[in-house]
PAZA-863288 format. One record per residue (C-alpha): residue number from 0; residue in one letter; x, y, z. Coordinates in steps of 0.2 Angstrom, whole numbers, plus 2048, in hexadecimal, padded with zeros to 3 digits. Example, Ala and Ser with C-alpha at 12.3 -4.5 7.8 and 13.67 -1.06 7.14 Angstrom:
BEGIN
<pt nr="0" rest="a" xx="83E" yy="7EA" zz="827"/>
<pt nr="1" rest="s" xx="844" yy="7FB" zz="824"/>
This chain:
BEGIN
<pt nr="0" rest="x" xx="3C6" yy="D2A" zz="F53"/>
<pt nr="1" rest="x" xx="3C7" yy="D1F" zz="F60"/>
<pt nr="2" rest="x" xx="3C1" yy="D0C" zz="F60"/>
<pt nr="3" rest="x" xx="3AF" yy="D11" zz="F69"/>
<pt nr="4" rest="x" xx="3AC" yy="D20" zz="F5E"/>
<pt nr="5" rest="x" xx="3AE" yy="D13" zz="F4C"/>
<pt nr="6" rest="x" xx="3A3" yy="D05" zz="F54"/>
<pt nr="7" rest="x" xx="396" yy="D10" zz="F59"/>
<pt nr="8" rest="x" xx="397" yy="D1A" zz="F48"/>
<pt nr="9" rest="x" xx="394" yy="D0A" zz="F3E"/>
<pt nr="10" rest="x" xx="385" yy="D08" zz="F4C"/>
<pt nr="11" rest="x" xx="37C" yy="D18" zz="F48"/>
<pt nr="12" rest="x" xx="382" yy="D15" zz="F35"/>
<pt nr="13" rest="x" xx="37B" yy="D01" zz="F35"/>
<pt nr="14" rest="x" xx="36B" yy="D0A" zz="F3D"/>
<pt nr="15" rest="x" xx="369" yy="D15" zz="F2D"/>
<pt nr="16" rest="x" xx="36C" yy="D06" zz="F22"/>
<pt nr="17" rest="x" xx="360" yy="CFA" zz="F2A"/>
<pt nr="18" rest="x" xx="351" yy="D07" zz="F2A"/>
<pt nr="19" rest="x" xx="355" yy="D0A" zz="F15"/>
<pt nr="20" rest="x" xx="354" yy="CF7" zz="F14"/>
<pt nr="21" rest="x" xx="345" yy="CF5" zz="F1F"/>
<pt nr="22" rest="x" xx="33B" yy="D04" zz="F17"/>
<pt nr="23" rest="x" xx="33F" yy="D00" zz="F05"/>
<pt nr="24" rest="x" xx="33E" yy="CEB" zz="F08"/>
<pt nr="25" rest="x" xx="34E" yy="CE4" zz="F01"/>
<pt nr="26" rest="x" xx="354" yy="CD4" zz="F01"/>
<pt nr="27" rest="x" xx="367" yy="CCF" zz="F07"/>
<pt nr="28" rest="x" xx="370" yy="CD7" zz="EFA"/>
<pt nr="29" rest="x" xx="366" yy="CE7" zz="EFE"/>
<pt nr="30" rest="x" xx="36A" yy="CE6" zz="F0F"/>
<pt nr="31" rest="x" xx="37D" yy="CE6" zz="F0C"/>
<pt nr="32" rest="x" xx="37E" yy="CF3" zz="EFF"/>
<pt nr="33" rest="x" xx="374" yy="CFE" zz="F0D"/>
<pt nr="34" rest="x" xx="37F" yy="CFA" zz="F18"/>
<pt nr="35" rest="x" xx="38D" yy="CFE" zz="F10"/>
<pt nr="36" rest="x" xx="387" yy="D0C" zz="F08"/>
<pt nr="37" rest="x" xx="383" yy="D13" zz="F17"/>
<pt nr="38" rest="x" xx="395" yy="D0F" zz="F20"/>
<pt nr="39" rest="x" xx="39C" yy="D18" zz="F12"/>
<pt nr="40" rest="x" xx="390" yy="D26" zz="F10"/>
<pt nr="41" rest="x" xx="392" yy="D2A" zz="F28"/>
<pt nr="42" rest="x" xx="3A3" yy="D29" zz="F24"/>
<pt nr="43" rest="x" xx="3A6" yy="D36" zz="F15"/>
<pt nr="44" rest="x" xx="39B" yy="D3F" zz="F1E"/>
<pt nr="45" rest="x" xx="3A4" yy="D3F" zz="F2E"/>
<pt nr="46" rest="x" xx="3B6" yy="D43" zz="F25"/>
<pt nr="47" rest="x" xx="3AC" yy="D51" zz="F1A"/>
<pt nr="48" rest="x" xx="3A6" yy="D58" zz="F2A"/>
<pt nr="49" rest="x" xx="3B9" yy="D5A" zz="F33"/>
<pt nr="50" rest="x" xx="3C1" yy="D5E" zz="F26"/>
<pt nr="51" rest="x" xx="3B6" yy="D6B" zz="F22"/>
<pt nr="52" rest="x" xx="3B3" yy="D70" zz="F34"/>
<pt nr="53" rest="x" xx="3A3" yy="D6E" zz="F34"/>
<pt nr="54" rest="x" xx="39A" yy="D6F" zz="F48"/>
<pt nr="55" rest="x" xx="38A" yy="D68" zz="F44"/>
<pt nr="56" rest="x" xx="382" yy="D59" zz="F51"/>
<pt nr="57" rest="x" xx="394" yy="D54" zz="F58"/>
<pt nr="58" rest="x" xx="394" yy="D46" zz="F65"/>
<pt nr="59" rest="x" xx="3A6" yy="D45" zz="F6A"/>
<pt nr="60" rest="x" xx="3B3" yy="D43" zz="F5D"/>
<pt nr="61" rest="x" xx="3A3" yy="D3E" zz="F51"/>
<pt nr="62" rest="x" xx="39E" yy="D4B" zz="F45"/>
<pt nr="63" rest="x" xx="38A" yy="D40" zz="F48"/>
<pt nr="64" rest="x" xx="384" yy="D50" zz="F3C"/>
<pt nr="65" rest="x" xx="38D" yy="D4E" zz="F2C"/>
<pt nr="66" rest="x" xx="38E" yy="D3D" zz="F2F"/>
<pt nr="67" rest="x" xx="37D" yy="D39" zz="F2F"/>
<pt nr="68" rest="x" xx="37A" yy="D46" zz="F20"/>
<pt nr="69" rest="x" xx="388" yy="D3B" zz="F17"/>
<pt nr="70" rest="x" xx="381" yy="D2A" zz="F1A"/>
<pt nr="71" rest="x" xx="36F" yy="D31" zz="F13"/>
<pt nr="72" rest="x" xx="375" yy="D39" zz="F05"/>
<pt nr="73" rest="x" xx="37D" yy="D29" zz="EFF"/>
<pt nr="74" rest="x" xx="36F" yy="D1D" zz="F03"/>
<pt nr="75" rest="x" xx="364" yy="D28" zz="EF8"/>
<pt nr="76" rest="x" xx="371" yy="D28" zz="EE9"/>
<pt nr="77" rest="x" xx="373" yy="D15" zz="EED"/>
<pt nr="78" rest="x" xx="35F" yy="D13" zz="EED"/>
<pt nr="79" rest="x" xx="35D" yy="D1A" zz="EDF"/>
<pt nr="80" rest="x" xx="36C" yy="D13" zz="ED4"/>
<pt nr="81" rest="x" xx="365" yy="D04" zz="EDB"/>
<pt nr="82" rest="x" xx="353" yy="D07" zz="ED1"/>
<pt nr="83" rest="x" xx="35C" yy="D06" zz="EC0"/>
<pt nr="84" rest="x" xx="357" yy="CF6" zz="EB5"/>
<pt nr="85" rest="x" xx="366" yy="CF0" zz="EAA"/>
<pt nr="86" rest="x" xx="355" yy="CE7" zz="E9F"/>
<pt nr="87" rest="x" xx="352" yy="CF7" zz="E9A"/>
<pt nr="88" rest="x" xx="363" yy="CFD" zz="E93"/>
């Protein structure tokens, strides 16, 4: 990946991350862990897609299909780890 294909990945992936943040009203913390949650999830998803060869909505050298599915995946999983209460353990 070159250095214009990773900055605008962690644009489409902060994209995802804000929206989770700004539908589900979080406060900084939130923020981050979609964020970053998010980064991690269009990433996996991105390597998941080459290395399985996967064609599906590719702009470039960006697999945009698996990475979007990746970073979704993971800010659901995220979101809902996140509803846990330790009060109740």
């Amino acid at each position: 990946m070159t250095f214009p294909t990773i900055v605008f990945s962690f644009f489409v992936a902060s994209i995802f991350g804000s929206l989770m943040h700004i539908w589900r009203n979080g406060g900084l913390f939130r923020l981050v862990l979609y964020l970053v949650l998010s980064w991690i999830g269009f990433f996996a998803g991105h390597i998941l897609g080459q290395v399985l060869s996967i064609n599906f909505l590719n702009l470039g050298t960006i697999h945009l299909g698996t990475g979007i599915l990746g970073s979704l995946a993971l800010l659901g999983l995220g979101y809902w780890l996140s509803l846990i209460d330790p009060q109740q353990m």
